[in-house]
N, C-alpha and C positions, 0 to 999 in steps of 0.2 A: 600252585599258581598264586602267584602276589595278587593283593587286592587292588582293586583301581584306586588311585591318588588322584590329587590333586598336580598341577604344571610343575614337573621338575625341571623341566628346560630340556629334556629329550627331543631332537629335531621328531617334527611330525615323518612320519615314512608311509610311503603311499607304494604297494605292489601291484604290478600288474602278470597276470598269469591267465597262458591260453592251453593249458595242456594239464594234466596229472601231475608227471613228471615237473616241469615248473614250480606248479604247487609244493610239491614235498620239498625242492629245492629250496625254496623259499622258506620253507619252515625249519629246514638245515641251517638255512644261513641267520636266521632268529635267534636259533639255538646258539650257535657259534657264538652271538653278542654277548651272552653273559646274561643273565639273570637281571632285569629292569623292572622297578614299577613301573604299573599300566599306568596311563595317563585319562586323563576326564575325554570321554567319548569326543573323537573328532580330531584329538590333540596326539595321539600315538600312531599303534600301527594300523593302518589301513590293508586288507589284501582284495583288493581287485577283482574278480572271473570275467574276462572277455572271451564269455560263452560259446564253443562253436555250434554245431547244428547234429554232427555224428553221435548216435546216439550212446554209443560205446563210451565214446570218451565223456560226455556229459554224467552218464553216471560216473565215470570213476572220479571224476570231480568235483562228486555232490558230495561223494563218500569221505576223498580229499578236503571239502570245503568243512565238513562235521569234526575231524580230525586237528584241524586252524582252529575252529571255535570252542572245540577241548582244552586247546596252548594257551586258551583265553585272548584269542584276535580278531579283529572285527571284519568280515567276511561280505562284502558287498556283490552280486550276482546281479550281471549286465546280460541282457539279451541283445549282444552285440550283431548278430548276426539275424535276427530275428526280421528279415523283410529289407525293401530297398532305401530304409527311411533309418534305418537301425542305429547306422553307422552316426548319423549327424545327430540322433539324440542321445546317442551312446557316448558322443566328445561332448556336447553343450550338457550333460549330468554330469559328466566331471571336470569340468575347466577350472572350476571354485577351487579343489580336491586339489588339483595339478600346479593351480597358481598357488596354494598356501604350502604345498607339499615343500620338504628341506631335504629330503631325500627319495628318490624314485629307485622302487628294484624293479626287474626285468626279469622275465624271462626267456625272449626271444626279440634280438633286433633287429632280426632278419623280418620281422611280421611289420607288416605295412598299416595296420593297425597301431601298434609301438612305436615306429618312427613318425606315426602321425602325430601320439601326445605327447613323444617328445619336445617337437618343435613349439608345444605349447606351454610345457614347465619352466620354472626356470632355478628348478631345483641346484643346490651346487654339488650334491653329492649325487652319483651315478652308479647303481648298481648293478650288476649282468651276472645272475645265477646259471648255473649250468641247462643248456636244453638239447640236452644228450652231446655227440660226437659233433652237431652242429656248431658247438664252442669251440673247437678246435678251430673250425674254416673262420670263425668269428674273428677271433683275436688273429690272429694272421695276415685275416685281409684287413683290420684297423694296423697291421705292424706296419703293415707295406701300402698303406694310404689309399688301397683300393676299395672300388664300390662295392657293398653288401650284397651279395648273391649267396643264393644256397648252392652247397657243392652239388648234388643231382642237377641243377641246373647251370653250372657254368660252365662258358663257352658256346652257348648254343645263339643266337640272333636275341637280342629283347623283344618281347612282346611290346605292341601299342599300349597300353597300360602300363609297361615298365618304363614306357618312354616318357608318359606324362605323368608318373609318378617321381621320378627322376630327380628334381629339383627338391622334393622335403624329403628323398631317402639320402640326398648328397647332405642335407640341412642337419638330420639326423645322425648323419655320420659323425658331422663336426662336434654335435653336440654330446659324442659319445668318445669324445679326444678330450683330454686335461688341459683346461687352460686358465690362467689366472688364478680365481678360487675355487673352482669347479674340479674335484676331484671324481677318479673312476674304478671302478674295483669292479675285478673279476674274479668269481666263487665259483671254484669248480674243480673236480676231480679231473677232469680231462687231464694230459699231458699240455701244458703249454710250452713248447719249443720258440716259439718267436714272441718275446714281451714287445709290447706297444710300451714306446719311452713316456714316462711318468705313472703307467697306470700298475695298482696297487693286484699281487693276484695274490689270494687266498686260498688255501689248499680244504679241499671238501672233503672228508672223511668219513659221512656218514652217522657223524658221533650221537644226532639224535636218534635217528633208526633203528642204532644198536642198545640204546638206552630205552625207548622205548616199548622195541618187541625182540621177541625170543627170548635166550636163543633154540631154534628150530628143532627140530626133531627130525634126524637125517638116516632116508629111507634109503635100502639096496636098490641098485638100476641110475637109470639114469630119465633125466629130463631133458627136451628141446625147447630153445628160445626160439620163435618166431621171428620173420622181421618184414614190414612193409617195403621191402625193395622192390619185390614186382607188379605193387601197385601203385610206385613211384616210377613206373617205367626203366628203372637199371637192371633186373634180372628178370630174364627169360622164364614165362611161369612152367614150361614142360620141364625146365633144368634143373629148376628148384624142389619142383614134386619128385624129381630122379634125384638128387640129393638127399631130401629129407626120405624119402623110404631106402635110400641107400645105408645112413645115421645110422636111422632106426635100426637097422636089420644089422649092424656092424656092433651097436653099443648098447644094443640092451635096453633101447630107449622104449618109457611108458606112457608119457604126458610131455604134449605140445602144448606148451604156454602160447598162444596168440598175440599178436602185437595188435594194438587196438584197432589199427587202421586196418588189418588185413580182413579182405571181402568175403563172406559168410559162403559165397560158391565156389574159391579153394579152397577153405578148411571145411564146409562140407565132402569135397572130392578128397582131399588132406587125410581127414577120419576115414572115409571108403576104402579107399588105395593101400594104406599103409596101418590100418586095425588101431592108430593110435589114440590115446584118449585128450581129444581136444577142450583145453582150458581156458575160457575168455576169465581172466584177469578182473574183480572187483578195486583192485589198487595198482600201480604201478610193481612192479616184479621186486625192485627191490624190495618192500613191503612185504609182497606175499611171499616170498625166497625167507625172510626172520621172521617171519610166524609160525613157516612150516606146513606140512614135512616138505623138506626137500630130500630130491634125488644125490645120492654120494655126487653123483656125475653131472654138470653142468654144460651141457651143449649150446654153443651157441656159434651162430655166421658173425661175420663182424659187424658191430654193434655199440648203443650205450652199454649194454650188461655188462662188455669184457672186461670194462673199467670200473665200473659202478659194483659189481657182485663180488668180487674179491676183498671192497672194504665192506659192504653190509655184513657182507657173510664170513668175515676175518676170526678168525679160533675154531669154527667150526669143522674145521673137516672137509667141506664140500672143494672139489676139485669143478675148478673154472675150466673149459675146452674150447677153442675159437676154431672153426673151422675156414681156412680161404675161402673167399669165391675165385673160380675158375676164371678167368676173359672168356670163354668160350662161352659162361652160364650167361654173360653180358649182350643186350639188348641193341638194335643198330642205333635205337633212341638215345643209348646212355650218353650221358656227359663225357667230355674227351678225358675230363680230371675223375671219372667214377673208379678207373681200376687202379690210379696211385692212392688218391683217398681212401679207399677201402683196405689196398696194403697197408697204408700210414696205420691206421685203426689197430689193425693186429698186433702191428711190429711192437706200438708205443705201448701195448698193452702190460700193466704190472701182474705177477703173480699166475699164470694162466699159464696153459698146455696148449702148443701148438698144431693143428692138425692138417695139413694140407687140405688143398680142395679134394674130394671124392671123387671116383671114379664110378658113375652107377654100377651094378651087374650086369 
């Protein structure tokens, strides 16, 4: 770690992150810059936590946040969400931050949150790190000049909130298009298929993860990715329990990684049902997939992992699996766009084994 200096002229960088995953990505895309002296407190990098309230995810981001302050970064923690008052002293502590900022990274633009301090920087560099498969719908709908929706949820009616929110998520869009001096970069493993004209995208690789930890120590059997689909309303939760003990009982499978978000009363039923040994995750998967052990075998539904585990886990051996979802395992609630985006997911996927959707027994 370089020692802090004095003003080299480094634009000041101000991140914002609402998730783990964010987090690491952000500290990938650090990496990526090359090797900088630290600047005198206040004058470098900044990284953000607009804190949510799940308790899952807040630890793996304490953990994440001790990991930043290892890289020697300056780690600021918002209790953004903390009450109904949160929000307005959570933009008036950082407006100072946002007005002197010369560069802002992201981790999610879709977060109404983000598009709010957007409208309030007037940073000329723009950055958008990967937040998972979400970055594909991202850049796509900036290609095609449409408004910021999340794939689970488009095409369904806007909510009254989406409708008065409207006007700074359109403000925010703009402000996420290259214009004049204001440049935009996208960091991200994802496949991008539709470039937005002007905007710079940088290929993610993992390279600090892989320099960091491992490499793993790679056990017989196999392992299950989890994924919060059925507590996003897109997969059927009986479909998905008759899937995952179908996996298991086909592939040898011994440990169910958990996705943060999924609710403590299916993977309590999840462990019952199917004997398997459930894993809630201290770091994002990538993470704990190069520390080890990992399974030879990597299972997973379509996901950030298909894309993201093939480069963490690159020399090692470990074989990636992406299993379809079925239409049938899909919910009357799902998005009309849930079962192309999900194909898209798989298809675009590098390096991975293909496995159709399951058939229960």
């Amino acid at each position: 770690m370089s020692p802090r200096a004095g003003n080299t002229g480094t634009p000041h960088t101000l991140a914002f992150v609402e998730s783990p995953v964010q987090l690491l990505n952000v500290l990938e895309w650090a990496h990526a810059q090359g090797p900088h002296p630290r600047e005198e407190p206040g004058a470098g990098f900044t990284l953000v936590v607009l804190s949510p309230t799940d308790p899952m995810t807040r630890g793996q981001l304490r953990r994440m946040a001790e990991l930043a302050r290892e890289e020697g970064h300056e780690v600021r923690w918002e209790e953004a969400r903390g009450g109904a008052t949160a929000p307005f002293r959570t933009v008036g502590a950082l407006t100072g931050l946002l007005r002197r900022a010369e560069r802002v990274v992201m981790g999610d633009p879709f977060s109404r949150y983000v598009q709010l301090l957007l409208t309030i920087t007037r940073a000329r560099s723009l950055v958008v790190v990967d937040d998972g498969t979400a970055t594909m719908e991202f850049v796509a709908q900036l290609a095609r000049g449409e408004r910021l929706v999340r794939w689970h949820r488009k095409g369904g009616r806007p909510a009254p909130r989406d409708l008065l929110f409207a006007p700074v998520s359109a403000r925010a869009r703009r402000r996420l298009s290259p214009a004049g001096n204001r440049t935009v970069e996208v960091f991200s493993a994802m496949p991008v298929e539709e470039r937005p004209e002007g905007v710079t995208v940088t290929a993610h690789t993992f390279a600090w993860t892989r320099e960091r930890f491992g490499p793993p120590r790679v056990i017989d059997g196999a392992d299950l990715v989890g994924t919060s689909l059925v507590e996003t309303g897109v997969v059927d939760g009986e479909r998905y329990l008759e899937a995952v003990r179908t996996l298991a009982k086909a592939h040898g499978v011994h440990r169910y990684f958990a996705h943060r978000r999924e609710s403590a009363d299916k993977l309590h039923r999840l462990a019952v049902e199917t004997g398997l040994e459930v894993v809630r995750p201290e770091l994002p998967l990538e993470l704990i997939a190069r520390r080890g052990p990992v399974g030879r075998t990597v299972l997973s539904f379509p996901s950030t992992v298909v894309h993201t585990l093939p480069l963490a886990l690159a020399g090692t051996g470990v074989r990636i699996v992406v299993c379809d979802i079925d239409p049938g395992w899909l919910t009357d609630h799902a998005s009309p766009r849930a079962e192309g985006f999900l194909a898209g997911v798989t298809t675009t996927a590098r390096d991975v084994h293909r496995l159709a959707a399951v058939t229960p027994a």
